[in-house]
C-alpha positions in Angstrom: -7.4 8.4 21.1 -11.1 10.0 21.2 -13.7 7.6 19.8 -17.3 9.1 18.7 -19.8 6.8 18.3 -23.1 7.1 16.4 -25.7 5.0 15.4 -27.5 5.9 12.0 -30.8 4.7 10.6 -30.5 3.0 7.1 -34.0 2.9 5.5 -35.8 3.9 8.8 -38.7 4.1 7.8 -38.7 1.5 5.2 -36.6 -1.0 6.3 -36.6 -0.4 10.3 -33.0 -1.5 10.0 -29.7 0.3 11.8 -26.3 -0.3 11.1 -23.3 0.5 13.4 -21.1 3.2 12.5 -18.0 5.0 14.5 -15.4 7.7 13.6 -12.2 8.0 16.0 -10.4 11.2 15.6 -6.5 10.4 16.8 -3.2 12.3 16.9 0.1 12.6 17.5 2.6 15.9 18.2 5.9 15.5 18.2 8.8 18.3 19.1 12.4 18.1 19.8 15.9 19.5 19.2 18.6 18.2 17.2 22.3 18.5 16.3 23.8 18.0 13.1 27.3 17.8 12.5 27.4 19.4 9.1 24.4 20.4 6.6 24.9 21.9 3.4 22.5 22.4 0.3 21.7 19.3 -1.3 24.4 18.2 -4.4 26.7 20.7 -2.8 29.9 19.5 -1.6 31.4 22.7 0.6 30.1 25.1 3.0 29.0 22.8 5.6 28.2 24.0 8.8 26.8 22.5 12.0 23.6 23.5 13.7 21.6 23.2 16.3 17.6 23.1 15.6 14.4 22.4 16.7 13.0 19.7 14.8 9.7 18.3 14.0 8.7 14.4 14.1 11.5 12.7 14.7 10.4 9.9 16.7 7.1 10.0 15.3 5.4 12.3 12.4 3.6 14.9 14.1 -0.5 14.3 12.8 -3.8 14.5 13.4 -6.6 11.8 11.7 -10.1 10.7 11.6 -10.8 7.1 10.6 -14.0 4.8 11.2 -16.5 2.3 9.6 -19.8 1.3 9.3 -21.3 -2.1 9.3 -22.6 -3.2 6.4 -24.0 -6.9 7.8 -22.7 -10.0 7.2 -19.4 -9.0 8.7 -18.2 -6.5 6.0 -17.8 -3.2 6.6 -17.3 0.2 5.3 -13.9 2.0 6.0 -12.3 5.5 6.1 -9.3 7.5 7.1 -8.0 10.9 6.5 -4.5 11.8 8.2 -2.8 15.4 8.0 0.8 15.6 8.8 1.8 18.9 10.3 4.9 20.7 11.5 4.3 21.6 15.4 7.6 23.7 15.0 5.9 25.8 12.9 1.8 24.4 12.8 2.5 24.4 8.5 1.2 21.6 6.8 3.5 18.8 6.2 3.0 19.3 2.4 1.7 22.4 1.1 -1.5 22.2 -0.7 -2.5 18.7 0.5 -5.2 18.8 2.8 -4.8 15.1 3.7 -1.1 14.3 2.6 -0.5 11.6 4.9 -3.5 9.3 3.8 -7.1 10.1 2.5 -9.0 6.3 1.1 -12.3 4.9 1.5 -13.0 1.2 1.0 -14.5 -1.9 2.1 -13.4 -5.2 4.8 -14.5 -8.1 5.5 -12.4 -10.7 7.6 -13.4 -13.8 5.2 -12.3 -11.9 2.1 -9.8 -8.9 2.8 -10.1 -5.4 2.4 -10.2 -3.2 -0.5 -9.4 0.8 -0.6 -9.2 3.3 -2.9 -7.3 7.1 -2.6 -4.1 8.2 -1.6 -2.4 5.5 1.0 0.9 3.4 1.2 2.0 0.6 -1.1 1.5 -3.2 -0.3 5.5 -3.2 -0.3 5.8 -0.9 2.9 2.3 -2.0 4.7 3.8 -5.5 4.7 7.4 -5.0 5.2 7.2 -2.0 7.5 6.6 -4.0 10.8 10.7 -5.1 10.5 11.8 -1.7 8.9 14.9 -0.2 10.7 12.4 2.6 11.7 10.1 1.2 14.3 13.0 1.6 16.9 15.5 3.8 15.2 12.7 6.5 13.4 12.9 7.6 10.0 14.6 11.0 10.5 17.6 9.1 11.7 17.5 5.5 11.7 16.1 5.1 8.1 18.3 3.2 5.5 20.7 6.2 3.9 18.3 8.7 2.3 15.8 6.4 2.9 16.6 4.8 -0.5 14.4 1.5 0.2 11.2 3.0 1.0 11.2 1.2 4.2 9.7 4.4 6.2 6.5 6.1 5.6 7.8 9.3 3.1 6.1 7.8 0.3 2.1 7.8 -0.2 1.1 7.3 -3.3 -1.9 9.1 -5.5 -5.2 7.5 -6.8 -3.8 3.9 -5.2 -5.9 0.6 -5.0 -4.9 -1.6 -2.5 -6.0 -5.2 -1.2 -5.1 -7.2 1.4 -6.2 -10.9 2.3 -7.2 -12.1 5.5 -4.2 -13.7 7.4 -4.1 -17.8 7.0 -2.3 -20.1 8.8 -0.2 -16.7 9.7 -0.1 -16.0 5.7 -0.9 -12.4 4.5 -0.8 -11.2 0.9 -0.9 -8.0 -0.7 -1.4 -6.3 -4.0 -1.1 -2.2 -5.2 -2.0 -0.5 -8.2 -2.2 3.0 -8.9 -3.4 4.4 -11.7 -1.0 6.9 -13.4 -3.8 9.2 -15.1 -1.7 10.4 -18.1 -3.3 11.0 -21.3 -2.7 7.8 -24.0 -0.6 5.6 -21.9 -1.8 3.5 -19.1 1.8 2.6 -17.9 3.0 6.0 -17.5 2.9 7.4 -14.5 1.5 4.3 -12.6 2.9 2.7 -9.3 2.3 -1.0 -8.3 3.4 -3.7 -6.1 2.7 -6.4 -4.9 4.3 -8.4 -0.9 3.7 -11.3 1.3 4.1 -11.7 4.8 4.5 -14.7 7.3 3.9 -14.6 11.4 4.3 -17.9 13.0 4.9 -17.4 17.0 7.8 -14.6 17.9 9.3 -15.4 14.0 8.0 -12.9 11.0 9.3 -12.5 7.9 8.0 -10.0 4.9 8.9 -10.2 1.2 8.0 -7.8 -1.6 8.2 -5.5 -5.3 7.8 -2.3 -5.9 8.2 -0.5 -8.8 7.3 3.1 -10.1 6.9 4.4 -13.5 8.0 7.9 -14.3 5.0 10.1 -15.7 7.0 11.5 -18.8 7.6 8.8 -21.7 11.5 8.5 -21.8 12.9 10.1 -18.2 13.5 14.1 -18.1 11.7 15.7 -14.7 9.8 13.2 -12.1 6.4 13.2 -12.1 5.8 16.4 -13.8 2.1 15.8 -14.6 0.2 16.4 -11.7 -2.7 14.1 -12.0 0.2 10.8 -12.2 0.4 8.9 -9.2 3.9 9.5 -8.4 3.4 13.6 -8.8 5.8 15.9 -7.6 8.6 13.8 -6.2 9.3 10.0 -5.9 10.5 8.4 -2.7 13.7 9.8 -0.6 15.2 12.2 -3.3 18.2 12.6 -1.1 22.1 12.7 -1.5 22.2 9.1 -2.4 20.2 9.1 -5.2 20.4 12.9 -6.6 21.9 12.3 -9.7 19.2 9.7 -10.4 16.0 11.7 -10.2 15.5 11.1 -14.3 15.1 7.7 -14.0 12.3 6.5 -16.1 11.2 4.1 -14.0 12.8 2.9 -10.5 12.2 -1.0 -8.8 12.8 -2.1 -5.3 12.8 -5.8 -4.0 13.0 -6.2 -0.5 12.9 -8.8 2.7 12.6 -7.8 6.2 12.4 -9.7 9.3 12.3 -10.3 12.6 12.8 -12.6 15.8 11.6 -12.1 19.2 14.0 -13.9 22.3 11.8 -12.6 24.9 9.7 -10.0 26.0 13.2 -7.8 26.4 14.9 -8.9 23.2 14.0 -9.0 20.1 16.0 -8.3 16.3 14.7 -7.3 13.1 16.5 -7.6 9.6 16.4 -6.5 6.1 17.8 -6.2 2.5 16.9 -4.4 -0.7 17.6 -4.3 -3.8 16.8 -1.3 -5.7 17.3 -0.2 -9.6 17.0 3.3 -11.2 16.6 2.8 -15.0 17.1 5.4 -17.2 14.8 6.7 -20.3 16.3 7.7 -23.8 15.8 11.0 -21.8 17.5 10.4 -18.8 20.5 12.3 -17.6 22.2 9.4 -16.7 22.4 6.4 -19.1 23.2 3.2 -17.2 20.8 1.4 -14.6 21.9 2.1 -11.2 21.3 -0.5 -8.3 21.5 0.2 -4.8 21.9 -2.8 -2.2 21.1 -2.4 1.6 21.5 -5.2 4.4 20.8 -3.7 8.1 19.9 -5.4 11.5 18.3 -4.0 14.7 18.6 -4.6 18.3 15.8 -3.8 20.7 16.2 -4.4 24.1 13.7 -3.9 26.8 15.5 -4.0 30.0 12.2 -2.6 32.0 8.6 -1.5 31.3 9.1 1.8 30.5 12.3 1.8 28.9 13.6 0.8 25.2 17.1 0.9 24.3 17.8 0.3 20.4 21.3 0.0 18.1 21.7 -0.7 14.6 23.8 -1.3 11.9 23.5 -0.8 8.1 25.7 -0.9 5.0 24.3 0.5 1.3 26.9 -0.2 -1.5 26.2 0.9 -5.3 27.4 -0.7 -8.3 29.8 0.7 -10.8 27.9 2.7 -13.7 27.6 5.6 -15.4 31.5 6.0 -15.5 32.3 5.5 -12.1 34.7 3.3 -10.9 34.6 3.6 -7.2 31.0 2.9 -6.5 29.5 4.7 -3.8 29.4 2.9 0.4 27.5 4.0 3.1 27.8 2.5 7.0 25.2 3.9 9.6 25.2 3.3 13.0 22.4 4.1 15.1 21.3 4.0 18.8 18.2 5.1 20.6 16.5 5.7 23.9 12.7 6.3 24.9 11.4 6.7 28.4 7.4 6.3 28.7 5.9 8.3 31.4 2.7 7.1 30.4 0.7 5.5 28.1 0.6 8.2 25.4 3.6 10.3 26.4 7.2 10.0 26.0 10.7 11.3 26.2 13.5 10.3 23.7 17.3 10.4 23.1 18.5 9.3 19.6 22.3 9.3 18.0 23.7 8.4 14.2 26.8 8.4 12.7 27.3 7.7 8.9 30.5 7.4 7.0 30.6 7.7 3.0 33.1 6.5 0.5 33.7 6.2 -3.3 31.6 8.2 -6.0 28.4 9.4 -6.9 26.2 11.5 -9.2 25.0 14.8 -8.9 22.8 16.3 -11.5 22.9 20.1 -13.1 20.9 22.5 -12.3 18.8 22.0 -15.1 18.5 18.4 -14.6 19.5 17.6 -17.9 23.4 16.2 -17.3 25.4 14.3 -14.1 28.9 14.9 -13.0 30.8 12.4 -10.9 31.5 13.5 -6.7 32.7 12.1 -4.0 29.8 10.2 -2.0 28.9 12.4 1.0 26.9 11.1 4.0 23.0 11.7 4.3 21.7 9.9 7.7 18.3 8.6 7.5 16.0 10.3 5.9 16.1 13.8 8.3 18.7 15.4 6.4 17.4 14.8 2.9 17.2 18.2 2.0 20.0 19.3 4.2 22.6 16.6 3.6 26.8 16.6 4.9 29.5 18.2 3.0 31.6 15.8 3.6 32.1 12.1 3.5 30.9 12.1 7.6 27.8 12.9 9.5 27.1 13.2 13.1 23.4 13.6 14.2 21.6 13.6 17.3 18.5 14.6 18.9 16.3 14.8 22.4 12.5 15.1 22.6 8.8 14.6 23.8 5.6 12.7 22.0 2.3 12.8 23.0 -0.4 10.5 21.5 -4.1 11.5 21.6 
């Protein structure tokens, strides 16, 4: 991490004051190779194949950032970051036409009162709940929840967001989110908020929180089709669990993760969600849809420069929308990553997922569902890519290099 520091002159001449002020520009590129038992197009159930790729970010999203502050006096500072996620496969953007897709807010902290920010950044639901996500040990690509269907890694960052946190008391941390949806004559539409608390007392944590996202049409039909709406362009995992769903007029998740640490060589995390897809008088599905998760994670330590990691997690869906047999998911996951210094590292990861019962899968239009058979989608990796079938097999080797 390289740290520039400058000191500027506020009222110079006037004033004879100066206030500190430092920007750190930081990174990280991430490259590997993977395996994948069978990918197809997503909604397709036939022609998958296995392949063998190089893949970008798996243990980590490859980026590069600048982030600082200035002191304003009397403790409270001024705050920036802007973070650009890239492909090093390819050195694409992440996101085409997003300079800063990753993060781009300014704000204000002060450790009596909190901090405040305003632009594109994460909700209060992950910032809070993220430190016990499946992800810190497992990664997103493979060790997120199916499809990522909680929004317990980092895919979603959300457009003209407000955020503040509290200062932590007695171990106590609160949260709130608002972003405005910016659609002409409603203030609801379009707009994302949550709102999550979190408690650290010793080697115990535990995280609970709300999310919900309004679509930026008035009745369901195509996710955030106006631009300037906070949720524009996609909502969170759109994956093989939660295709036929994508018309939802509004989506909620409720969450709790947590965590215990035995030692400094073992520690577990936990968590379970809840999440809902309600439909719109234009949706093309017409019951709600809920989604339950409950996964645990093992991390053990054995020595300094080693982490070994296994998990487990089972996603069930209720019956709706005139299935019977409601879709199951189990994921199994184990990692390895080898430090050979302080900013570099070598990694091993495998998955297995196994799928069972029925889902939805919309029309190419978007405008009507027909009933499948569930097929596996591990993590959130092989969102656009997902199995054929009701099995997947992934599993990937690479390096990461922090700057």
């Amino acid at each position: 991490m390289k740290k520039v520091l400058a000191t500027s002159a506020l009222g110079l001449v006037a004033l004879g004051a100066h206030a500190q002020s430092s920007v750190t520009l930081y990174g990280i590129v991430d490259a590997g190779i993977g395996y994948q038992s069978s990918q197809t197009t997503l909604g397709s159930t036939s022609g998958g194949r296995s392949v063998v790729k190089m893949v970008n970010g798996i243990w980590a999203g490859s980026r590069f950032g600048l982030k600082g502050g200035e002191d304003l006096g009397g403790g409270t500072k001024a705050i920036f970051q802007l973070e650009e996620g890239f492909n090093s496969a390819t050195g694409a953007q992440a996101v085409t036409g997003l300079g800063f897709n990753r993060q781009a807010y300014v704000g204000v902290t002060n450790p009596a009162y909190g901090s405040l920010t305003a632009g594109r950044q994460y909700t209060s639901y992950y910032t809070l709940l993220s430190p016990y996500s499946p992800t810190t040990w497992l990664t997103g690509a493979y060790g997120a929840h199916p499809g990522d269907i909680d929004s317990l890694d980092t895919l979603y960052r959300v457009n003209n967001n407000l955020v503040y946190t509290s200062p932590s008391l007695h171990g106590l941390t609160v949260s709130g989110s608002y972003a405005l949806g910016g659609v002409a004559g409603s203030t609801n539409a379009g707009s994302t908020w949550s709102a999550a608390v979190q408690y650290l007392n010793g080697p115990f944590g535990i995280a609970a929180g709300f999310q919900r996202i309004n679509n930026s049409t008035s009745g369901g039909g195509a996710w955030g089709t106006d631009s300037t709406a906070s949720n524009a362009g996609a909502q969170p995992g759109v994956s093989g669990i939660n295709n036929g769903y994508q018309t939802a007029q509004a989506q909620q998740r409720v969450a709790v993760t947590g965590g215990y640490a035995f030692s400094s060589q073992w520690d577990v995390s936990f968590s379970y969600s809840n999440v809902q897809y309600i439909p719109g008088i234009h949706s093309a599905f017409h019951d709600e849809a809920v989604f339950n998760t409950a996964g645990a994670v093992l991390h053990f330590k054995p020595i300094t420069v080693l982490d070994l990691a296994a998990g487990y997690s089972y996603t069930r869906a209720t019956q709706a929308n005139g299935i019977s047999s409601a879709a199951r998911y189990q994921q199994f996951n184990l990692s390895q990553y080898y430090s050979l210094s302080k900013r570099t590292g070598l990694y091993a990861l495998q998955a297995y997922q196994r799928a069972s019962g029925k889902t939805l899968v919309p029309n190419k239009a978007g405008t009507a569902t027909s009933i499948i058979n569930a097929t596996a989608d591990i993590g959130d990796g092989q969102n656009g890519a997902p199995s054929s079938s009701r099995s997947q097999f992934a599993a990937g080797v690479g390096i990461i290099h922090k700057f």
